[in-house]
C-alpha positions in Angstrom: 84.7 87.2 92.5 83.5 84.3 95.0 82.0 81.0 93.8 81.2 79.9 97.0 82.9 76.9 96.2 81.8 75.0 100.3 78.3 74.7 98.8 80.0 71.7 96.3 81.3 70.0 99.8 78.6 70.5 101.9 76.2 67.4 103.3 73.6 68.2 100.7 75.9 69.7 97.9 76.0 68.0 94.3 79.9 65.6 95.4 77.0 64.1 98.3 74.7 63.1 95.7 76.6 62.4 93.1 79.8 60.2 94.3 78.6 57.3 96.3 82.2 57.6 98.3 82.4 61.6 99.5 82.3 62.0 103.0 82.4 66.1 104.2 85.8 67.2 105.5 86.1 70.5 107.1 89.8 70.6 106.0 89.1 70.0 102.4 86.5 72.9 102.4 88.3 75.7 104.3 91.6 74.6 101.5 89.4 75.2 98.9 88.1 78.2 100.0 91.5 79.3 100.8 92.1 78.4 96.9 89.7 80.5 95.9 90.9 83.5 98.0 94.4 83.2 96.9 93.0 83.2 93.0 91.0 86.4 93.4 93.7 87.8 95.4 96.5 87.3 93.0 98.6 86.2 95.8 100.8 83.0 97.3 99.4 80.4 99.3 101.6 77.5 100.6 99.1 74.7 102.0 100.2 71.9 104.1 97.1 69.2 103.4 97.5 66.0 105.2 97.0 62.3 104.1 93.3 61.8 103.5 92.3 65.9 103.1 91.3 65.6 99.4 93.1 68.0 98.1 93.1 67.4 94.4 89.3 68.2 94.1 89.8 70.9 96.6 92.0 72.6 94.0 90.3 71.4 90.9 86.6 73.1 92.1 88.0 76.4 92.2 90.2 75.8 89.1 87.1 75.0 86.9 85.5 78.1 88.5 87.7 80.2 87.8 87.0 83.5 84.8 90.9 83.0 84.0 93.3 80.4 82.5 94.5 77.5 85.3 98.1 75.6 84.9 97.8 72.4 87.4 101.4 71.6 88.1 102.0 67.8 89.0 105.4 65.7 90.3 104.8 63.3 88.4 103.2 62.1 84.9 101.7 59.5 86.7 100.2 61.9 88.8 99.2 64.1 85.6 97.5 61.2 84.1 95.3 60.0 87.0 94.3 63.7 87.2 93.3 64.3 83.9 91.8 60.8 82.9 90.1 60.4 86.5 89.9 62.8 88.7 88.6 65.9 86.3 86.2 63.8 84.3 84.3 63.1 88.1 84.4 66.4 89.5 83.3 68.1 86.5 80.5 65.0 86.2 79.6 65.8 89.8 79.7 69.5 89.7 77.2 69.2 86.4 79.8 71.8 84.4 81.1 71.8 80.9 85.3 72.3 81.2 87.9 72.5 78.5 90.5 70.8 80.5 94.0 69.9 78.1 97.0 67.6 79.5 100.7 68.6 78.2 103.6 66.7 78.3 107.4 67.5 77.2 107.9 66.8 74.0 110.0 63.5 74.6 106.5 62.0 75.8 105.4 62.2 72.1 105.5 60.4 68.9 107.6 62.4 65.9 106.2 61.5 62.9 109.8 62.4 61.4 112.0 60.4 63.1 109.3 57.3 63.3 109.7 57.4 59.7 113.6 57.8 59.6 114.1 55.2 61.9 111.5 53.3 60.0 113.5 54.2 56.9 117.2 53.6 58.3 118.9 50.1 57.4 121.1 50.2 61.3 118.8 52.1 63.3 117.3 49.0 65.3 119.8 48.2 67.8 118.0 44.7 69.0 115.8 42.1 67.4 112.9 42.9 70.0 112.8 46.5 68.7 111.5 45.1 65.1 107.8 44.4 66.9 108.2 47.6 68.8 109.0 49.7 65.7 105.8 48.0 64.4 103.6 48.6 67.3 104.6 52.1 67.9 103.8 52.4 63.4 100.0 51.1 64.1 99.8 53.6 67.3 100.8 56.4 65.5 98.5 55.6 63.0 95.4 55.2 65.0 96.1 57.7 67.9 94.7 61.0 68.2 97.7 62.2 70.7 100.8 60.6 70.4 101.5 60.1 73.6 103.7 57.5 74.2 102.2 56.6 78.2 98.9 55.2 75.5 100.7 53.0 73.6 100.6 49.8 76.0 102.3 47.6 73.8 105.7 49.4 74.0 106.9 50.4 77.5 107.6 53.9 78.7 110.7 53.3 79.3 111.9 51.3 76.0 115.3 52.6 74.4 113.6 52.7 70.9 111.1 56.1 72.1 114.4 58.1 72.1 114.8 57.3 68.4 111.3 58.1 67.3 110.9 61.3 69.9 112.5 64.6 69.3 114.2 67.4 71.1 114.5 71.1 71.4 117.5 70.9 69.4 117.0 68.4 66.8 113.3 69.3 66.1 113.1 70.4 62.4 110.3 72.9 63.6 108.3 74.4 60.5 110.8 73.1 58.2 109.4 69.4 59.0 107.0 67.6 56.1 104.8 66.7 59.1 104.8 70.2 60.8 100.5 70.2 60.5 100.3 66.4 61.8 103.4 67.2 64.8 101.7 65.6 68.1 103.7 68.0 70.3 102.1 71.1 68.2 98.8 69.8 68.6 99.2 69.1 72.3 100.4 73.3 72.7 97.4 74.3 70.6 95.1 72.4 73.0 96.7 73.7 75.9 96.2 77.2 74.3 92.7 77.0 74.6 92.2 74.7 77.1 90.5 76.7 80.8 92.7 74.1 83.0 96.0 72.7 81.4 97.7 70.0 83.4 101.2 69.7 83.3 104.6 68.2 85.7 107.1 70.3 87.7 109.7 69.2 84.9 107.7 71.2 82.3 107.0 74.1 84.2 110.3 74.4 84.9 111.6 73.5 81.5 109.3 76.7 81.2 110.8 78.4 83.1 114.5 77.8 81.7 113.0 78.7 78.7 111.7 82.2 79.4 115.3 83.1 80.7 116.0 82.3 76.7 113.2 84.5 75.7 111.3 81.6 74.6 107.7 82.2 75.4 105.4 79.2 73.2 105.8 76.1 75.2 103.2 76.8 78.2 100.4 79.1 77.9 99.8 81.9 80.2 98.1 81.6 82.9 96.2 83.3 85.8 96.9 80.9 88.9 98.8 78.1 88.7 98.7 75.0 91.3 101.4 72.8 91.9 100.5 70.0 93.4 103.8 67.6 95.2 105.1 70.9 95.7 108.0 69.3 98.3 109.6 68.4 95.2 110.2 71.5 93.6 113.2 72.7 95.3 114.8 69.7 94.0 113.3 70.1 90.2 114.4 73.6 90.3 117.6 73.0 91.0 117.9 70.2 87.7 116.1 72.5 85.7 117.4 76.0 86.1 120.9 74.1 85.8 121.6 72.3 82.6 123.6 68.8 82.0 125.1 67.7 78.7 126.1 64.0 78.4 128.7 62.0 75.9 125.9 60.0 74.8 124.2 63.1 73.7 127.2 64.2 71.9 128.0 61.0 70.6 124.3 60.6 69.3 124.4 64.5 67.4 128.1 63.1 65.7 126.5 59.8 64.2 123.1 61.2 63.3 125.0 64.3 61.7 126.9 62.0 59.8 124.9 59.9 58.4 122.5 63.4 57.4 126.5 64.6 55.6 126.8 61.0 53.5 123.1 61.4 52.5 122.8 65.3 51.1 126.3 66.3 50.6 127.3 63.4 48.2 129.7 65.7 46.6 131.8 66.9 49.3 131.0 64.8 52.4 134.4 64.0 53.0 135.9 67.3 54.2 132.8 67.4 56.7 132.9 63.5 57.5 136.6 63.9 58.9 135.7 66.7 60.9 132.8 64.8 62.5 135.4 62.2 63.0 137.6 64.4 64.6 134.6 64.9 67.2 134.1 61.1 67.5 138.3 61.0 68.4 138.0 64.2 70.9 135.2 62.5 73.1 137.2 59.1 73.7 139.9 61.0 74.3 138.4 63.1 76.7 136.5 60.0 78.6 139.9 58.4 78.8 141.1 60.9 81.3 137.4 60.5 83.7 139.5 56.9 84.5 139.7 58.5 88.3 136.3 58.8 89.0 135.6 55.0 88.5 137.3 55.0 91.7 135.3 57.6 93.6 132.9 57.2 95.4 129.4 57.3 93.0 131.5 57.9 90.5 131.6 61.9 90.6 133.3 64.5 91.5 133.3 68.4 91.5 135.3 69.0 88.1 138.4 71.0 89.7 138.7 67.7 92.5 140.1 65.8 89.9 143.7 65.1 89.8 144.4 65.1 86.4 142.2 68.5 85.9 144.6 70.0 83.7 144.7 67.4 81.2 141.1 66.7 81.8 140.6 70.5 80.8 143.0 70.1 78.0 141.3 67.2 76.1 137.9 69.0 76.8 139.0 72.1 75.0 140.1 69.5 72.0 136.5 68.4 71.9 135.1 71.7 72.2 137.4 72.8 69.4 136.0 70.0 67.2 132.7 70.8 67.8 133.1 74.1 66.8 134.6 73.2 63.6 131.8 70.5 62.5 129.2 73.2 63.2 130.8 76.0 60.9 131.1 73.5 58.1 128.0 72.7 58.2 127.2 76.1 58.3 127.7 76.5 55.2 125.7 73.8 53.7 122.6 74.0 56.2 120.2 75.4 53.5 120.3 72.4 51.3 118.5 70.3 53.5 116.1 70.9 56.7 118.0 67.6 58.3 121.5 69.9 57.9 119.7 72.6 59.6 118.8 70.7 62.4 122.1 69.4 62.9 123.8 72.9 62.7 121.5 74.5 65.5 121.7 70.9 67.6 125.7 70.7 67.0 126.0 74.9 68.0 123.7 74.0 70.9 125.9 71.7 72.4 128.7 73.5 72.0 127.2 76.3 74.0 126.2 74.1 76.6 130.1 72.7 77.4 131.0 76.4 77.1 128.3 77.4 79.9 129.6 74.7 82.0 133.2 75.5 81.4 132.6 79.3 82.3 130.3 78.7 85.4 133.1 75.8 86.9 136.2 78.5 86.6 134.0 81.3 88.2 133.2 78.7 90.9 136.6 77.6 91.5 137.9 81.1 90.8 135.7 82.9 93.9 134.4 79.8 95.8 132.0 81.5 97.7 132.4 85.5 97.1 128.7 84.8 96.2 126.5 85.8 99.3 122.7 85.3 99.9 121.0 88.0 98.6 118.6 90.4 100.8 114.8 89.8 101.4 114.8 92.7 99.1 117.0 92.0 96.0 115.4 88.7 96.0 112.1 89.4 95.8 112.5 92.0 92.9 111.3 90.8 89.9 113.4 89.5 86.8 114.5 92.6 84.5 116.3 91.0 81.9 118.8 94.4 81.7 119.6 94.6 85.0 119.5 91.2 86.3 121.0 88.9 83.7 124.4 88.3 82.7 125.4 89.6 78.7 125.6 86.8 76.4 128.8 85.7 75.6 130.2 86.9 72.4 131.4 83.1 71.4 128.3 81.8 71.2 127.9 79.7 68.0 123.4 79.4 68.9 123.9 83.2 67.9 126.3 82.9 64.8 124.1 80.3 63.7 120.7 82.0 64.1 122.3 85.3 62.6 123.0 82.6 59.4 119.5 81.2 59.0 118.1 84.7 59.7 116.0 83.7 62.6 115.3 84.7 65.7 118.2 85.2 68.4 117.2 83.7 71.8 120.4 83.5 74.3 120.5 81.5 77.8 121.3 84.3 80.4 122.4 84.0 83.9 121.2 85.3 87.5 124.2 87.2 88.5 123.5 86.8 92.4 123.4 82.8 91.7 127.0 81.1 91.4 126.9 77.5 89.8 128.1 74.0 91.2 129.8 71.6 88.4 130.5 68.6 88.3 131.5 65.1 86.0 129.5 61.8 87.0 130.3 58.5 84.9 126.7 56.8 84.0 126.5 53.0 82.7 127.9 54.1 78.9 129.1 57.5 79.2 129.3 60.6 81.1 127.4 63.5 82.3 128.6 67.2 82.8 126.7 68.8 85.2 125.7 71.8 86.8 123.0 73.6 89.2 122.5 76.6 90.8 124.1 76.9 94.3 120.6 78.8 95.2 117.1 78.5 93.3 115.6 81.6 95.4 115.0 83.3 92.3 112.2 80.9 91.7 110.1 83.1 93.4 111.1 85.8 90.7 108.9 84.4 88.0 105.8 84.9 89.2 103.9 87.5 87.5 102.7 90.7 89.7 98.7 89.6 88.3 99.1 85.9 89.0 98.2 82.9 92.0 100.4 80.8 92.9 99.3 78.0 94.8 101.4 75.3 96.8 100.2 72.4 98.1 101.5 68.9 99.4 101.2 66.0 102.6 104.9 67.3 103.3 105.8 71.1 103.1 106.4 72.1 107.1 108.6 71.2 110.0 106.4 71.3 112.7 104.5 73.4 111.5 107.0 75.6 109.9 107.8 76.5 106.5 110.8 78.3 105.9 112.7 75.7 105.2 110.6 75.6 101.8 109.5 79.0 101.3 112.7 80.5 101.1 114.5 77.7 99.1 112.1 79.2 96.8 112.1 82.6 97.6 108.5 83.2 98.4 108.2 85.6 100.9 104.9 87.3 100.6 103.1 83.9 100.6 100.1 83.1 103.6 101.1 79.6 105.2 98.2 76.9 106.6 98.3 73.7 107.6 95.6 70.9 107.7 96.4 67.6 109.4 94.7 64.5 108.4 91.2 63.6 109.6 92.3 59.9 110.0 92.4 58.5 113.7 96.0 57.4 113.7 96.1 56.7 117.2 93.7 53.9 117.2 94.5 52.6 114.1 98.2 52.8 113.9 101.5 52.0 115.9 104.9 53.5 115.6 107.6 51.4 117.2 111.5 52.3 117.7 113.1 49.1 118.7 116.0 49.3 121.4 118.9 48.7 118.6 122.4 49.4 118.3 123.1 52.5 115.9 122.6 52.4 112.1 126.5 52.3 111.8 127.3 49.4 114.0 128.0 46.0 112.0 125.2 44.5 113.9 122.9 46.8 112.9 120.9 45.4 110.0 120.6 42.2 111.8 119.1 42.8 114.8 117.1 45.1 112.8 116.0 42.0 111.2 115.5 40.6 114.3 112.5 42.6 115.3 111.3 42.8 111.7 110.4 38.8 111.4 108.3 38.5 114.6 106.1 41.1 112.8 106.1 39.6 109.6 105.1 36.1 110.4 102.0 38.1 112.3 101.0 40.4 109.8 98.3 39.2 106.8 99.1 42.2 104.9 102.3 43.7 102.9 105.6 44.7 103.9 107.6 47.7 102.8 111.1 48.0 103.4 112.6 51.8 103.3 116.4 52.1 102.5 118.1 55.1 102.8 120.9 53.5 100.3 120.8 51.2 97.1 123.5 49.5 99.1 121.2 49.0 102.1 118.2 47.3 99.6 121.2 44.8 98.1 122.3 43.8 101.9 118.7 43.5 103.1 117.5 41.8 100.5 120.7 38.8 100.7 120.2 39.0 104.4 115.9 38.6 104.1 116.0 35.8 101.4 118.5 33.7 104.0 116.2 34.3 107.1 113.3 33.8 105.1 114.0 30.4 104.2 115.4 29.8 107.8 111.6 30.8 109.2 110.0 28.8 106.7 108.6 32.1 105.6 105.9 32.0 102.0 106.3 35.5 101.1 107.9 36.6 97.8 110.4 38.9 98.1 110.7 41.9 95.6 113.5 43.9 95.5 114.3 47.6 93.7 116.5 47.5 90.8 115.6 43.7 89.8 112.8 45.3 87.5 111.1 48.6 86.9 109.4 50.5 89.5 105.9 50.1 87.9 106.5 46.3 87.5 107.5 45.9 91.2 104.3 47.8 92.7 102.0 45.8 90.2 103.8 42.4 91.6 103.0 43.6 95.3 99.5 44.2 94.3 98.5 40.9 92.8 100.7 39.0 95.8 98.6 40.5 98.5 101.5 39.4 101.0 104.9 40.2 99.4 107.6 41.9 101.0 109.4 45.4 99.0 112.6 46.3 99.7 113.3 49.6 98.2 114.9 53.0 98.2 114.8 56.7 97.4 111.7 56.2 94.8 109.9 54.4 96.8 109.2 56.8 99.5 106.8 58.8 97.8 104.0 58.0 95.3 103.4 54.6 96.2 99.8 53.9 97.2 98.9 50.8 98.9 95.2 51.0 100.7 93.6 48.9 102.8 95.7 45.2 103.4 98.3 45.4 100.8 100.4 46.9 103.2 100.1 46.4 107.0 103.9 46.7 108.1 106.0 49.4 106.9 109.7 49.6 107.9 112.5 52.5 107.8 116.0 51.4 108.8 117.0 54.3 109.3 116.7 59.0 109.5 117.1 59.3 106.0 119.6 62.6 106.0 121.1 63.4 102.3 124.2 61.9 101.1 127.1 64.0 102.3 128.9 63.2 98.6 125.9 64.7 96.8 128.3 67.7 95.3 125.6 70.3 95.4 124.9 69.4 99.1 128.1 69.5 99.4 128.3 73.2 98.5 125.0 74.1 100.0 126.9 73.3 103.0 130.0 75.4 103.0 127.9 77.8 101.7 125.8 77.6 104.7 129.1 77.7 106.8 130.4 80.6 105.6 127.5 82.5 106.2 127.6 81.2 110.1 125.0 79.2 109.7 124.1 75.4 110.7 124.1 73.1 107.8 122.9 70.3 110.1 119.9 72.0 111.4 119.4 74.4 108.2 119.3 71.7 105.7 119.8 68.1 106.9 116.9 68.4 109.5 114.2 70.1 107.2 115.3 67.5 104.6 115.1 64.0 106.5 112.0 65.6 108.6 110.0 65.9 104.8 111.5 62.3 103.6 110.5 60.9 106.9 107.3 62.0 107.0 106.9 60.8 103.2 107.9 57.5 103.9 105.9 57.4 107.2 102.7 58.3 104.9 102.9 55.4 102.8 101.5 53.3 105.4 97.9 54.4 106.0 96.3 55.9 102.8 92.5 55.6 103.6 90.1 56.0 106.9 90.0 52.4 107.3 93.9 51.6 106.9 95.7 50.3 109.9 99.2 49.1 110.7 102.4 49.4 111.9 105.7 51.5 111.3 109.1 50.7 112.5 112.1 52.8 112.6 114.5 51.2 113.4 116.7 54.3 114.3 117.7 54.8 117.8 119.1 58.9 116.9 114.8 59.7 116.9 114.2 59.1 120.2 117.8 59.5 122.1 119.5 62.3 120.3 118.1 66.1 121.2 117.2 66.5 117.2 115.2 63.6 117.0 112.1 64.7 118.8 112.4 68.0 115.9 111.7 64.7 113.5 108.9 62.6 114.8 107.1 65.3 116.2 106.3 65.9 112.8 105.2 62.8 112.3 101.6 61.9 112.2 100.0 61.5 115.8 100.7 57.3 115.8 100.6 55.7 119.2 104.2 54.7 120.3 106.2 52.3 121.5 109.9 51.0 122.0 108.6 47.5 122.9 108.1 45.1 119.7 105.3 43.6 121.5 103.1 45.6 121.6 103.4 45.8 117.8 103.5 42.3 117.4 100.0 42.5 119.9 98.4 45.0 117.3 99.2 42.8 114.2 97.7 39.7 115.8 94.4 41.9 116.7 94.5 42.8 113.3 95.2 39.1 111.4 92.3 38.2 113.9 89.3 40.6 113.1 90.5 41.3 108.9 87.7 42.4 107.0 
């Protein structure tokens, strides 16, 4: 069934008349048309849309249109939000249609009514005197709010410790059981999403989704007939987090205390047998941190768990904890129907438990067979997911089972895709640690699309030169028709690309002498800077190194730096400067949006390839060896030509944006694998003379508008 959805783009259609803004764009039309295609044809699109194409309303026109339910998939909840509270409410405005559009959010982004009031309740919950005004303010949001989602309640930030108290989890939610089971946020949330025509949700859900259906968990997204993700160039990297698992100490620590304090309140007659065992856990897991003492001297602070050089007593005190564990959970086992609190630390305590087993298992069959695991066929890979043939039995020492069997509920057991071996490793965080692992592959991705369902991919960044394999079989879709649009914006009259004559990134000189070139440009340009660091490190040395040669050059720019506040606070600052310079790193090269002249200079020090100590690039790559393939060109290439072209992007973001972008990497433009990278670039004019940059930057100080 067509809509004809070009009549809603066209000179005279109803976005002409009613958005004061809309300016027809061949490219937006023929994506949306491909949309609609791909929706009636059940199939797989994967649509390169540059800078400037409007895709968003090129998807949502066809997604309100459409008979059947539409999942919009989104990178990030920032993303989600601007969607839902903007950009629906003025295409469905302009279109002059009635839609039941729903957002959902995990269920972390959501107030629990019973843990506000436990915390609330709790005489050593608070952890800070500046969490007593938050506790309050997040009381009077709950009360007023209609949602319970925690991105409206202004007065506490997102990011506060305290929403991990008053938020729950899979494993700790009390479900029916709970007193506030009818007023639950997260329930209400599903329910609009159940009958909502266009849900909006993030990759993380989907693929929390996903995880979940491998469970045989079905309730926490609806079905749907297409779904759209939008940012798809970071899915590869969300499937791999989420179709892995990680357990951390904190997380164990947090089950032990909260579980303890549930014994001492409803088992007053025989909470000591069960408080030493949960003591016993608290024991087992500073043992067992005691022996991660050698990775404080790695490098990041990780390392693939049979690396270690204490792994057999690593191993050791791990079985001791897992041991412990166990014990705690059987106890409570035999109290759990006393209380709904006991309940829900029973399944969260045998939940954890099967989570260090998992990890255990998947690291010995790793280190047991390396790589006896090849890549699949086209065609074993692209059959669908039959749970008999293709998943691995459930191990009979599962305690999620035993407990379920208890309670009498409903048995739902995390299975395994046999043709997928696992990469595991220990990293030491700020408190605690994190066990970790990830699928070597995530080509069975692909897998979960149903036969009667679109799936639609779209994003600034999905090709290398035009080609996507790099993408579509990370994610194992095979059958899917590839396009590309390029942006409409005039880059080679607005724009200049310049790659200084520099020593390489390596060389001690480097950064300054990078410098160098950068504060000619500076002092001319009336707009922003961004700095782009491959490296945390690199931001630090920049920044000491700026801040010195600012103050040399007499220079009245603030400087702003990532990690000295959040990531939010920093973009806000640059905005209301006007003229500031941001130094930052990995999160920064994507989803910053800076039209107009907020940013006039953007500079990349250098081809931002992946960390070689990344330890599931690290397997990728032998992987990739022993099949006799090219790790470099396979995966480093695709990689930095997607990052570079992100962090390239952030520098024009309207028609009327113009600037300049230095890279100040030498590899582009005199190694044979640079011209693969900035040919995907967009069209800029170039240059190796910082003149002519510093020529364009004058023009444009001259003639601002």
């Amino acid at each position: 069934m067509s809509f004809n959805v070009s009549r809603f783009f066209s000179d005279d259609g109803p976005f002409a008349g009613a958005v004061s803004t809309f300016t027809k764009r061949n490219a937006q039309t023929e994506l949306a048309q491909a949309i609609e295609d791909t929706f009636s044809k059940k199939s797989i699109l994967v649509a390169e849309a540059g800078t400037g194409t409007g895709k968003t309303w090129a998807y949502l026109v066809p997604a309100l249109l459409a008979p059947g339910k539409v999942i919009i998939s989104t990178g990030t909840r920032n993303l989600q939000d601007q969607i839902f509270n903007k950009d629906v409410p003025q295409v469905c405005k302009a279109m002059g249609i009635p839609a039941l559009v729903s957002v959902l959010k995990g269920r972390s982004n959501y107030v629990c009514h019973h843990y506000l009031k436990e915390l609330e309740d709790s005489e050593t919950g608070l952890r800070s005197k500046s969490e007593a005004p938050q506790l309050q303010a997040i009381r009077r949001f709950t009360d007023a709010t209609s949602t319970g989602d925690k991105a409206d309640c202004t007065a506490v930030p997102e990011n506060a410790d305290i929403w991990h108290r008053v938020t729950s989890t899979a494993d700790n939610c009390l479900g029916s059981d709970c007193q506030f089971f009818e007023e639950c946020f997260t329930n209400k949330a599903r329910a609009r999403a159940q009958e909502a025509d266009v849900v909006v949700i993030n990759h993380a859900l989907f693929l929390a989704d996903m995880a979940l259906r491998q469970e045989g968990i079905f309730d926490l997204l609806p079905g749907a007939d297409a779904v759209v993700f939008d940012e798809a160039h970071q899915l590869p990297d969300y499937a791999t987090r989420f179709l892995g698992e990680q357990i951390s100490g904190q997380k164990i620590s947090d089950w032990e205390r909260r579980s303890l304090a549930v014994v001492r309140l409803q088992l007053k007659g025989v909470s000591k047998e069960v408080e030493a065992l949960l003591q016993a856990v608290n024991s087992a897991l500073l043992e067992f941190r005691l022996q991660l003492k050698p990775l404080e001297e790695m490098q990041n602070q990780q390392s693939l768990v049979q690396n270690l050089p204490n792994y057999d007593r690593v191993m050791g005190r791990f079985d001791e904890l897992t041991d412990a564990i166990q014990r705690v959970v059987k106890a409570l086992l035999k109290y759990q129907e006393k209380h709904p609190d006991l309940q829900a630390a029973t399944r969260e305590g045998a939940t954890i438990y099967d989570t260090l087993m998992r990890w255990s298992r998947s690291h010995k069959q790793d280190s047991a067979s390396d790589s006896d695991v090849q890549a699949s066929d086209k065609e074993s890979t692209q059959a669908k997911v039959d749970p008999k043939e293709d998943q691995q039995a459930q191990p009979s020492d599962s305690l999620s089972v035993l407990v379920a069997k208890e309670m009498e509920e409903e048995i739902n057991t995390v299975t395994e895709f046999k043709e997928t071996p696992y990469v595991c490793w220990i990293n030491l965080t700020q408190h605690a640690f994190q066990l970790q692992r990830a699928p070597l592959s995530v080509r069975h991705f692909g897998k979960f699309r149903r036969s009667d369902q679109a799936w639609v991919f779209t994003s600034a960044t999905l090709s290398v030169n035009g080609n996507f394999d790099h993408f579509t079989k990370n994610l194992g879709l095979y059958d899917a028709v590839e396009k590309v649009w390029d942006s409409p914006f005039e880059y080679q009259d607005n724009t200049i690309m310049l790659i200084p004559k520099l020593p390489l990134p390596d060389d001690f000189s480097f950064r300054d002498k990078f410098i160098d070139v950068l504060i000619p440009l500076i002092k001319a340009t009336h707009g922003g800077v961004l700095i782009l660091c491959t490296s945390l490190r690199a931001v630090d040395d920049f920044a000491e190194k700026f801040l010195e040669r600012l103050d040399k050059e007499n220079i009245d720019r603030p400087l702003l730096k990532q990690g000295e506040n959040s990531r939010a606070y920093l973009m806000d600052r640059f905005r209301e400067e006007g003229n500031a310079i941001l130094i930052g790193s990995a999160s920064f090269w994507e989803g910053v949006d800076f039209p107009g002249d907020l940013l006039t200079l953007v500079a990349i020090d250098k081809i931002p390839f992946m960390s070689p100590d990344d330890p599931v690039l690290d397997a990728r790559i032998k992987d990739c060896e022993e099949r006799g393939g090219s790790p470099f060109f396979e995966i480093q290439i695709p990689h930095a030509a997607i990052t570079l072209k992100q962090g390239a992007g952030r520098l024009i973001r309207s028609e009327n944006d113009a600037g300049v972008l230095v890279i100040g990497d030498v590899r582009l433009v005199e190694k044979g694998y640079g011209k693969r990278l900035w040919k995907g670039l967009p069209n800029f004019y170039r240059t190796r003379e910082p003149a002519d940059a510093l020529q364009f930057l004058t023009y444009l100080a001259n003639h601002k508008k």
